[in-house]
N, C-alpha and C positions, 0 to 999 in steps of 0.2 A: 403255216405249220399245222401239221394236224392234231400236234397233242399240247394243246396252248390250256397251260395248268388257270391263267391268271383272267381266264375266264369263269363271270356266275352269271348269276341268273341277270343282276344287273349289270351289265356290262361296265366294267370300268370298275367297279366298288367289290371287295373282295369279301366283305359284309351283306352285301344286297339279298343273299338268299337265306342267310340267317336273318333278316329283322321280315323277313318275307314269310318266312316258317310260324316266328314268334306271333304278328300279325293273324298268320290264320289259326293257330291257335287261340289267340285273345277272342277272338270271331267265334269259335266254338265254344269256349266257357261261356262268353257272356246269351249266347243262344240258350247253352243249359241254363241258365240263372234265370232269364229269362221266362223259359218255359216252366222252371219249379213255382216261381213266384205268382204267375197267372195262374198254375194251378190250384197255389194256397189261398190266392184271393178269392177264387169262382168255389172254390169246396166248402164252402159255408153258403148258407143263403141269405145269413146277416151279412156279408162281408166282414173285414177285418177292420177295427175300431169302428166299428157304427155300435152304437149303444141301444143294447135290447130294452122291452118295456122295465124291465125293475131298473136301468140307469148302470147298468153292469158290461163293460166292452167284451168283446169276446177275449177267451184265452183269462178272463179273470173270475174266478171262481165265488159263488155270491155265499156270504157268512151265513150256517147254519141256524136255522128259526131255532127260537128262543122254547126248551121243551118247557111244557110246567113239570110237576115236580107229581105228579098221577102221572102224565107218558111217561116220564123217567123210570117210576116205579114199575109201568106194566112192562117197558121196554127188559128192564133187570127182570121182572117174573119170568117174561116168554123166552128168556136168550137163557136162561135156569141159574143165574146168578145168585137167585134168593128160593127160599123156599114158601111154599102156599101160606103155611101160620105166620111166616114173615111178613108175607106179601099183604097179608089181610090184616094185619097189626097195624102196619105203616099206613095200611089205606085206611083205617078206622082213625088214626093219628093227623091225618089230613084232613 
């Protein structure tokens, strides 16, 4: 017969061209996934969780140094926080 509806792709299973589809799509995600993932690994030159010299992985942020309390002050001077009789009070005070 030439209009035989109960033919797919896999002959006999009326399913075979739907898990055949799903299939090539699963193929193509995991190609994408694959491809983002080598590229997040290779775009650092630490790699990803290798620990740099101060013992800090990548992607984790190292806790700001400790200022003394003169960079503090000069930091509020130059950002105009405070003003100059200010600024040379508190540094006379220190």
């Amino acid at each position: 017969m030439m209009w035989d509806y109960n033919d797919s792709w896999v002959h006999g299973s009326t399913y075979g061209g739907w898990f055949m589809f799903i299939g090539f799509i699963a193929v193509i995600v995991a190609v994408v996934f694959l491809v983002v993932y080598l590229a997040r690994q290779t775009s650092h030159p630490m790699g990803a969780g290798v620990q740099g010299a101060q013992g800090y992985s990548q992607g984790q942020i190292a806790p700001p140094a400790q200022e003394s309390p003169r960079e503090i002050l000069k930091r509020r001077y130059a950002s105009g926080e405070i003003e100059r009789e200010e600024y040379l009070q508190k540094l006379t005070d220190l």
